[in-house]
C-alpha positions as CSV (number, residue, x, y, z in Angstrom):
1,X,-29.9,-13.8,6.4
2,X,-31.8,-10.6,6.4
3,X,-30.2,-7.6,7.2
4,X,-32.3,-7.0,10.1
5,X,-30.7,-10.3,11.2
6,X,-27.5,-9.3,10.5
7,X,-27.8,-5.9,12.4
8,X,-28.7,-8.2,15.2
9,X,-26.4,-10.3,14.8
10,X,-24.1,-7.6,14.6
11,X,-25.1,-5.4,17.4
12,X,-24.7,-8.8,19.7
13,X,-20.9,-9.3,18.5
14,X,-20.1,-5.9,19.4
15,X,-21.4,-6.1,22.9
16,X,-19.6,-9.6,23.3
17,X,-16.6,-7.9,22.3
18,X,-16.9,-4.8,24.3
19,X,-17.5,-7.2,27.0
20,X,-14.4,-9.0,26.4
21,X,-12.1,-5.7,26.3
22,X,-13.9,-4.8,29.5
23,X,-12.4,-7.7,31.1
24,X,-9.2,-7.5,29.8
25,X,-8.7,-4.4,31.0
26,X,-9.5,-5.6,34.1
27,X,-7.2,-8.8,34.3
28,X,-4.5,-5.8,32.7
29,X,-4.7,-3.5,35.6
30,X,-4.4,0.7,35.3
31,X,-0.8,0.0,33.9
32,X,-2.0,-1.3,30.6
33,X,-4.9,-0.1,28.1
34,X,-6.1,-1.1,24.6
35,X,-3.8,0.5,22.2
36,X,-6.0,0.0,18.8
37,X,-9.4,0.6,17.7
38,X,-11.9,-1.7,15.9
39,X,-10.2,-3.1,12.9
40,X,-11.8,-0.9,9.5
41,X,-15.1,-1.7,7.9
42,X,-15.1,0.4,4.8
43,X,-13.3,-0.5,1.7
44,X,-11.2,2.5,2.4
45,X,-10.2,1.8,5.5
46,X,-9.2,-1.9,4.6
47,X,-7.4,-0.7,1.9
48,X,-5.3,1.6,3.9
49,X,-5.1,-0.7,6.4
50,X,-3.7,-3.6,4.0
51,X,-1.3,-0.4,2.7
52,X,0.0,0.5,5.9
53,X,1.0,-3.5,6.8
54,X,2.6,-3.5,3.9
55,X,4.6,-1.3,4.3
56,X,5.5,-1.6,7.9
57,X,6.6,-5.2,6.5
58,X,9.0,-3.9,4.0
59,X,10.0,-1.4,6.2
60,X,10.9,-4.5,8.7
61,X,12.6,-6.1,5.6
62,X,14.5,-3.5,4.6
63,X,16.2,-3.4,8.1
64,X,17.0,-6.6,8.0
65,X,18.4,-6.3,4.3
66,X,20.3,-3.4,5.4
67,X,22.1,-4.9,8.4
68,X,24.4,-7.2,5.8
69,X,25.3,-4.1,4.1
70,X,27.4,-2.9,7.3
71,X,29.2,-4.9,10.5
72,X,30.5,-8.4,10.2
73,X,27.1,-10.4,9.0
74,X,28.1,-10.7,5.4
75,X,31.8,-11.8,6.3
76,X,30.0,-14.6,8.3
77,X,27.6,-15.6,5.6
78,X,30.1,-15.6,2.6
79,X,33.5,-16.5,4.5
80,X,35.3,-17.5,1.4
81,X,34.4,-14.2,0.0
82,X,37.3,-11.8,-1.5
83,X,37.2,-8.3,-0.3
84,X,35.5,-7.2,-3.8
85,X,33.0,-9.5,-3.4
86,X,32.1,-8.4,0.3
87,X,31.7,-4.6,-0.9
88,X,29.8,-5.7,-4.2
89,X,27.1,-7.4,-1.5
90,X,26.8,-4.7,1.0
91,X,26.6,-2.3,-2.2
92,X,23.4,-4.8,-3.4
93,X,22.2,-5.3,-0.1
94,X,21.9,-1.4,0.3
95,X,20.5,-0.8,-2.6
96,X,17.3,-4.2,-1.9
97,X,17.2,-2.5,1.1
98,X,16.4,1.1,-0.5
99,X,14.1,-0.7,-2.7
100,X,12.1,-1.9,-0.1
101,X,11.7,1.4,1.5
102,X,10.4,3.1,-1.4
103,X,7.8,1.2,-1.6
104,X,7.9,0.3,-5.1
105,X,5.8,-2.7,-6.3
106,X,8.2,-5.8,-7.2
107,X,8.8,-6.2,-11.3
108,X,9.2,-2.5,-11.5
């Protein structure tokens, strides 16, 4: 395909999808609007992009890790645990979910 084709074709997928968000907006009503822009392009911005799921990911992980370090959950999920063993797995889960926030690749 030429490029001359693909700026065509191009140029016609962006009008289909304006179109589409156009309507949607519609069907949404004045309560409700688009929230995100056109997804990134440039190397850069994919990049970033694939950074910043990431992390919102382990961020969303770590929470989850973190909620067995406090409350009830890891008495329910180890109930033949000993008292020891219930404050040495809050103490790890803390310290996964600490991990995860950092952001530090696994293996390092």
């Amino acid at each position: 395909m030429s490029d001359k084709a693909q700026r065509k074709q191009w140029a016609e997928h962006l009008r289909d999808e304006a179109g589409a968000i156009a309507e949607q907006q519609v069907t949404a009503g004045t309560t409700h609007g688009p929230v995100e822009g056109p997804l990134p392009h440039t190397r850069n911005d994919t990049s970033a992009a694939a950074h910043d799921a990431v992390m919102s990911e382990r961020q969303h992980c770590a929470a989850i890790v973190a909620s067995y370090a406090e409350g009830t959950k890891l008495a329910q999920a180890l109930p033949d645990a000993t008292p020891e063993q219930l404050q040495a797995a809050a103490a790890l889960a803390r310290h996964i979910a600490e991990f995860l926030r950092s952001g530090t690749a696994a293996g390092s």
